[in-house]
DRENBAMI-526836 format. One record per residue (C-alpha): residue number from 1; residue in three letters; chain; x, y, z. Coordinates in steps of 0.02 Angstrom, whole numbers, padded with zeros to 5 digits, always signed. Layout:
+-----+-----+---+--------+--------+--------+
:   k :   r : c :   east :  north :     up :
+-----+-----+---+--------+--------+--------+
: NUM : Ala : A :      X :      Y :      Z :
...
+-----+-----+---+--------+--------+--------+
***
This chain:
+-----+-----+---+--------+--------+--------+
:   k :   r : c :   east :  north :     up :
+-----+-----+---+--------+--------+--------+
:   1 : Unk : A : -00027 : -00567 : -00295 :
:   2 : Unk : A : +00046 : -00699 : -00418 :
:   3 : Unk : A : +00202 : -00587 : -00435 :
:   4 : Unk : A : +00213 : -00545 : -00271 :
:   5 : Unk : A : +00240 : -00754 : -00262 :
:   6 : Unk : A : +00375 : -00772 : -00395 :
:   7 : Unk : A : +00473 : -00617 : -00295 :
:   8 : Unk : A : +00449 : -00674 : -00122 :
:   9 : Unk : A : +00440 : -00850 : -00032 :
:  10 : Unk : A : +00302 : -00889 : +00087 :
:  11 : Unk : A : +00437 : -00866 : +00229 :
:  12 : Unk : A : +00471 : -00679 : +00161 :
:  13 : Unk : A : +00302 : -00637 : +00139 :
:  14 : Unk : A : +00243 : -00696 : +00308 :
:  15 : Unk : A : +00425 : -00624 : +00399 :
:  16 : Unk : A : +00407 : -00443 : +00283 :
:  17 : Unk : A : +00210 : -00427 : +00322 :
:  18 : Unk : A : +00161 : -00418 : +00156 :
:  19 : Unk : A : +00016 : -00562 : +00195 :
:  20 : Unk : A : -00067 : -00413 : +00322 :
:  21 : Unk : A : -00213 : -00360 : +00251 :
:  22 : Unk : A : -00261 : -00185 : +00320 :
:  23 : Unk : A : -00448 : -00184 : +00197 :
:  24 : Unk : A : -00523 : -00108 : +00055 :
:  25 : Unk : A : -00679 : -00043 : +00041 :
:  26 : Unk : A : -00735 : +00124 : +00174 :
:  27 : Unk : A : -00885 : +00220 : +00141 :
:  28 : Unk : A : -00842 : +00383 : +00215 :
:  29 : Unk : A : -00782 : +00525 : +00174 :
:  30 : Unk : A : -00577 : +00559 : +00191 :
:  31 : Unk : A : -00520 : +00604 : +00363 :
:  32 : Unk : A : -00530 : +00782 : +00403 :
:  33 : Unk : A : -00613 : +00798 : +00205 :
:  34 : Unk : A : -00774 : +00843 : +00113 :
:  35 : Unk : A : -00736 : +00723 : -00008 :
:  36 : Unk : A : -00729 : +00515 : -00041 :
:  37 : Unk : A : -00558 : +00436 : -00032 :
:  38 : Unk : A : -00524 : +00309 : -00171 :
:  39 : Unk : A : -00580 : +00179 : -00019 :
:  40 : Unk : A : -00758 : +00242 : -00046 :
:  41 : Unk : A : -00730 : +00160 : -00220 :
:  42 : Unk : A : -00647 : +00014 : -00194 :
:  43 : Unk : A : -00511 : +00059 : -00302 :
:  44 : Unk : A : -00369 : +00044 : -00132 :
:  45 : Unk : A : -00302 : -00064 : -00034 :
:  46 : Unk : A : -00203 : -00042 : +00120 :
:  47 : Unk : A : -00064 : -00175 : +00185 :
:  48 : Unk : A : +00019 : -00183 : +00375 :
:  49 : Unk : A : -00070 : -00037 : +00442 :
:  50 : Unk : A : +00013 : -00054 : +00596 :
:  51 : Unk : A : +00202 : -00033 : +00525 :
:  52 : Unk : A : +00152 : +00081 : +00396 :
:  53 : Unk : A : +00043 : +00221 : +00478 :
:  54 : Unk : A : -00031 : +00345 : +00353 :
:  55 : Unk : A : +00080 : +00496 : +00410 :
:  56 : Unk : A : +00257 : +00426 : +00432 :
:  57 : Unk : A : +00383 : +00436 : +00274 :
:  58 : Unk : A : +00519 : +00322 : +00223 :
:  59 : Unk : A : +00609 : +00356 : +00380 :
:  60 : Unk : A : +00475 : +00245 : +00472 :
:  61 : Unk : A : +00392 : +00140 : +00375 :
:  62 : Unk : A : +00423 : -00044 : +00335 :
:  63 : Unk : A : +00364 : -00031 : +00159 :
:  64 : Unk : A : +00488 : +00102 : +00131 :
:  65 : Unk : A : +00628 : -00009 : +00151 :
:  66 : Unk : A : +00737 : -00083 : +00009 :
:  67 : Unk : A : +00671 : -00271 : +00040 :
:  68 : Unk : A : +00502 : -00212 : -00043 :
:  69 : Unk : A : +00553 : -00146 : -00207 :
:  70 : Unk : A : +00498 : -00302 : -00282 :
:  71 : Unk : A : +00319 : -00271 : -00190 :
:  72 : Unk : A : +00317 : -00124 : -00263 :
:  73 : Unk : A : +00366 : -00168 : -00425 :
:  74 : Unk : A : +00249 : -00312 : -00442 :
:  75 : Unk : A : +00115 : -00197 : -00403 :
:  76 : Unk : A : +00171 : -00060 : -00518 :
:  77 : Unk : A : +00192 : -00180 : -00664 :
:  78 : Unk : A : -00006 : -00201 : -00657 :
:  79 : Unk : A : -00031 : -00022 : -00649 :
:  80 : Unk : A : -00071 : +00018 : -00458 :
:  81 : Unk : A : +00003 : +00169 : -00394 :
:  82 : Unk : A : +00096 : +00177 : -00211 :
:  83 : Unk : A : +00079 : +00358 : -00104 :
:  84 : Unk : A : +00217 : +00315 : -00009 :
:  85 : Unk : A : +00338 : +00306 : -00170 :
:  86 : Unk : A : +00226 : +00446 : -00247 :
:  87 : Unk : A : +00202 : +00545 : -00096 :
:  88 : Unk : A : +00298 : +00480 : +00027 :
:  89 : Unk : A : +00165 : +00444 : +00162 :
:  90 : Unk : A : +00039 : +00307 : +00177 :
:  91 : Unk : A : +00133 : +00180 : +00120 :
:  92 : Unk : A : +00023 : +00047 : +00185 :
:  93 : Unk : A : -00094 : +00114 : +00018 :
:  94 : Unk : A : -00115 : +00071 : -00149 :
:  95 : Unk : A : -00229 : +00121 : -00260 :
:  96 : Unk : A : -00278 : +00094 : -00441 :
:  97 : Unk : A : -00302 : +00251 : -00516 :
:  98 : Unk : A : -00200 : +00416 : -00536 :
:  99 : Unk : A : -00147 : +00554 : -00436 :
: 100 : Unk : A : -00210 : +00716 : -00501 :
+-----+-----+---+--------+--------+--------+
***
């Protein structure tokens, strides 16, 4: 979050929705799944669930636009993975561990 505060003003970050904190921790199994999402471990975090719902792409989301690259990047520089840039869908999510 430091980075994210060199990249962005406290204007951007409250305008852009990157201060919308969508939680962490779930203890449940993934939707529809027999087994635990990387919420169960409190390895993910989801931001702006209500612009970023878990099935649109890039064509929907807010964090798909180009005003978050540096988001991204400040994220990505600490080693947290995006599924929206990986996967393109639930781009509210980050997590910090690797796909398979």
């Amino acid at each position: 979050m430091n980075a994210v505060a060199t990249k962005y003003t406290e204007d951007q970050i409250n305008d852009l929705g990157l201060n919308i904190y969508g939680g962490c921790f779930n203890k449940r199994k993934k939707r529809g799944g027999s087994t635990w999402p990387t919420h169960a471990w409190g390895v993910a975090l989801d931001f702006d669930p209500s612009r970023n719902k878990l099935k649109w792409g890039r064509d929907k989301a807010n964090l798909a636009r180009p005003e978050y690259d540096a988001w991204w990047e400040a994220w990505e520089t600490e080693g947290w993975l995006s599924l929206g840039r990986e996967r393109n869908f639930d781009w509210m999510h980050i997590q910090a561990v690797k796909l398979r």
